[in-house]
N, C-alpha and C positions, 0 to 999 in steps of 0.2 A: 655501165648504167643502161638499165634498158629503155629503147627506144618509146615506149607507153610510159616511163616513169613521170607522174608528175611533179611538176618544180618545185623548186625550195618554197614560194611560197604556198603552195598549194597546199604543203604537207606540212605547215605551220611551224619548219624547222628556225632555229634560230636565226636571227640579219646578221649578227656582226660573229667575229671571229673572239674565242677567246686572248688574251694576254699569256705571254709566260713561252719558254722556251721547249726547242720542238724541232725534233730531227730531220735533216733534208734528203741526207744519205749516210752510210757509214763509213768511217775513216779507209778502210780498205778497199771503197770502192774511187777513191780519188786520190790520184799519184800526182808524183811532183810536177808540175810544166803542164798537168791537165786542165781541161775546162769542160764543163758539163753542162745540160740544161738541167733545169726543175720547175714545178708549178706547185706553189702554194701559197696559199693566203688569196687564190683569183689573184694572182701575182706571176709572171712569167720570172724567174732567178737564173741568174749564171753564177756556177756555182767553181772555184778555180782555188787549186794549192799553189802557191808562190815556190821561189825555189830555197825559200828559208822553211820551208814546209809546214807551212802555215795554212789554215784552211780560210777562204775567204769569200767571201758573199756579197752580192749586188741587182739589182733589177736588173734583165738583161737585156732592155732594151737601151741603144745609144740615144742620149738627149739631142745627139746632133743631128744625125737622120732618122735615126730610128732602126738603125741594125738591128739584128739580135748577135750581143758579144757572145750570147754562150755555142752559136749555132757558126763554127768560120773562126771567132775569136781566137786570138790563141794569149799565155803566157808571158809577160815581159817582164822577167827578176821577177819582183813582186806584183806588179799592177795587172792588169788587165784592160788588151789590147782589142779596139773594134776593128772587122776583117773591112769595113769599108773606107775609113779614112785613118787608120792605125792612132786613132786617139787613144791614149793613154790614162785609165783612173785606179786608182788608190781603193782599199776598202771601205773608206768612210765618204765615198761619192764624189771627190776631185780632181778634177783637170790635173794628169803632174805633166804632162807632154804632148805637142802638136811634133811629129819629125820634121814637117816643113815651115815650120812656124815656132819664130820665137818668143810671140807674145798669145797668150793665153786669154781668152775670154772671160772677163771678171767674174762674170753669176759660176762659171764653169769651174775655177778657179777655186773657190769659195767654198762650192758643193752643197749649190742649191738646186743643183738639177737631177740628182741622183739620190735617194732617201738611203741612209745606210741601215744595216742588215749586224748589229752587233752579233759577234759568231764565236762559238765556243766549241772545242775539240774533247768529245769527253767520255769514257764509258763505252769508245769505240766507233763513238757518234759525233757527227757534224751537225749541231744546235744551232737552231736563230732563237735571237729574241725578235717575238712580236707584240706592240702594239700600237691599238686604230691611232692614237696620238704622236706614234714616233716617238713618246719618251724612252730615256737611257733605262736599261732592264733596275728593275724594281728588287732584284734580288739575283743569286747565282746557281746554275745549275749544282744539283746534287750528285756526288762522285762516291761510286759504288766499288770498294777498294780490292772487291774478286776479281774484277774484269782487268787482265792482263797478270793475273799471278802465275808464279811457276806452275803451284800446287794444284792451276783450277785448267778448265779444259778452254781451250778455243770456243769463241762465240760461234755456235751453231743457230741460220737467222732461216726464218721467214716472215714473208710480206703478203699481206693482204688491202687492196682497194677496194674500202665499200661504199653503199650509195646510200649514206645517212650522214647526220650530223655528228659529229666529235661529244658534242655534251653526251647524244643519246647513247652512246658507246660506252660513256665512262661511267655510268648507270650498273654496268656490269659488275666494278670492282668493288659495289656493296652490296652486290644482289646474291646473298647467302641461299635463297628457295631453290633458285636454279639447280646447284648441287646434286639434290634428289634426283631432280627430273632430265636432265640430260646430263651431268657426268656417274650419274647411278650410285652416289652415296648411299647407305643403308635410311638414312631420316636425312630430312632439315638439320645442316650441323647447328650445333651450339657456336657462339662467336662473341667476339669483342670487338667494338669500336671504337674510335676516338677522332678526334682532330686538334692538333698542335700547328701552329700557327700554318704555313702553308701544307703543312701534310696532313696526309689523310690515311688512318691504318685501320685496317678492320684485321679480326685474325680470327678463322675457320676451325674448328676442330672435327676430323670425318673420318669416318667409318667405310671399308669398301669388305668386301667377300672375295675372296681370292680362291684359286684352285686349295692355299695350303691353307685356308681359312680365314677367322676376318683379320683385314688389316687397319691398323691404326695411324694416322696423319696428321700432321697440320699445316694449315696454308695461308704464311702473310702476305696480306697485297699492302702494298705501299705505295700512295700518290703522291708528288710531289711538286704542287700546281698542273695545269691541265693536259702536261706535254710530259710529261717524265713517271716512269713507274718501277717497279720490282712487285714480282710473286716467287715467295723464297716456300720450296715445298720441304718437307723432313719429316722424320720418322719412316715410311715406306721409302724411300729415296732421299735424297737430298740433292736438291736442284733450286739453281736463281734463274729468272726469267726476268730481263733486262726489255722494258718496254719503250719504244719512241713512236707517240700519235701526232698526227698533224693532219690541219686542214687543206684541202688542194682546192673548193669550194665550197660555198654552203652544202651544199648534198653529197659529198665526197670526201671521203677520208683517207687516209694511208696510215696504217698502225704496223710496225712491224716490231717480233719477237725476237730474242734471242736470247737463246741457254747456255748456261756453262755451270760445269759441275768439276765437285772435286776430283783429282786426278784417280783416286783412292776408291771413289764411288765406280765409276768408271771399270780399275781392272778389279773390283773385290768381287765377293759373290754377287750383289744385286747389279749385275753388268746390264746395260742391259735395257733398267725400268725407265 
């Protein structure tokens, strides 16, 4: 973010964070017996696989001093161990172990001192649910049945950090004009929309001019609540684009892509597109 950028409020971006589930990292970037930091939600996370390889999420700071478990932390079976007094919590924010102590502090205990972070493995992504109330998720991440097939290729990913709001981002997945004007369609495509209870589909239909003439396309975006997406291309190609956005804070995003194509696409003639 640049140094001159004015603040969140300045630029009228949204206060509060959307609801709805939203990747922190990808399954491949976190092994068994690891522990990682993250920042999202204006939230500092420790983010740790157990060794039932489980993925599992928590604030990372200790309620007891105030460590950070994700920075020193390390692994214990399943819980997650603070590097200063090797206290012991569970995913759902509980005291399971003092090592020198055999009685437990009740609030600690209880798991009123750590908000928990419900977490889902999915699509090759590590999901939280967020919301500002802490309620249990309202619904279930949507599971995209290419990712991990024989037939379809390895996620191939990138990641982008920008200095805008989430909403104003996702403004993108209906904004059909753009087309013309920066990916060089022939017109404004023709398109369809719709919305089905938490999804949101629009679908493109485009025109490009190719060295062997014109080509013909189409292109669904699929939302599904504010953290989860697919852009499924075909006709000139055939390719899924597997999306996970999240907030890191009001003026910062992390959206990161990943493609995977049929295996068939891949070594046939359009290798390649």
């Amino acid at each position: 973010v640049p140094d001159d950028n004015p603040d969140a409020d300045a630029r009228n971006l949204q206060p509060e964070f959307p609801m709805g589930w939203f990747a922190v990292c990808y399954s491949r970037e976190l092994a068994v017996g690891e522990v990682k930091p993250a920042r999202y939600f204006a939230t500092d996370l420790a983010i740790w696989r157990g060794e039932d390889g489980v993925a599992r999420v928590l604030n990372a700071h200790c309620p007891h001093y105030g460590a950070d478990m994700a920075k020193g932390g390390r692994v214990h079976g399943n819980w997650l161990e603070c590097p200063f007094h090797a206290w012991r919590w569970d995913e759902a924010g509980k005291l399971k172990e003092i090592p020198y102590s055999r009685k437990l502090p009740p609030k600690a205990k209880r798991g009123d001192c750590l908000p928990k972070w419900p977490t889902r493995e999915i699509n090759g992504m590590v999901l939280v649910w967020y919301h500002p109330d802490k309620i249990e998720p309202l619904w279930e991440p949507i599971r995209f049945d290419q990712i991990g097939r024989d037939d379809w290729t390895p996620l191939q990913s990138v990641e982008w950090k920008t200095a805008n709001a989430m909403e104003n981002l996702s403004d993108n997945a209906v904004d059909v004009s753009h087309f013309k004007y920066v990916h060089g369609t022939n017109n404004v495509p023709d398109y369809e929309f719709e919305f089905n209870g938490l999804m949101r589909r629009i679908t493109a239909k485009l025109e490009f001019e190719t060295s062997k003439g014109t080509a013909r396309g189409e292109i669904e975006s699929i939302t599904y609540g504010p953290g989860q997406g697919w852009v499924r291309y075909s006709g000139l190609t055939e390719t899924l684009l597997i999306t996970g956005t999240a907030p890191i804070e009001r003026d910062l995003t992390h959206t990161r892509f990943a493609f995977t194509q049929p295996k068939s696409e891949v070594d046939g003639p359009r290798a390649g597109l």
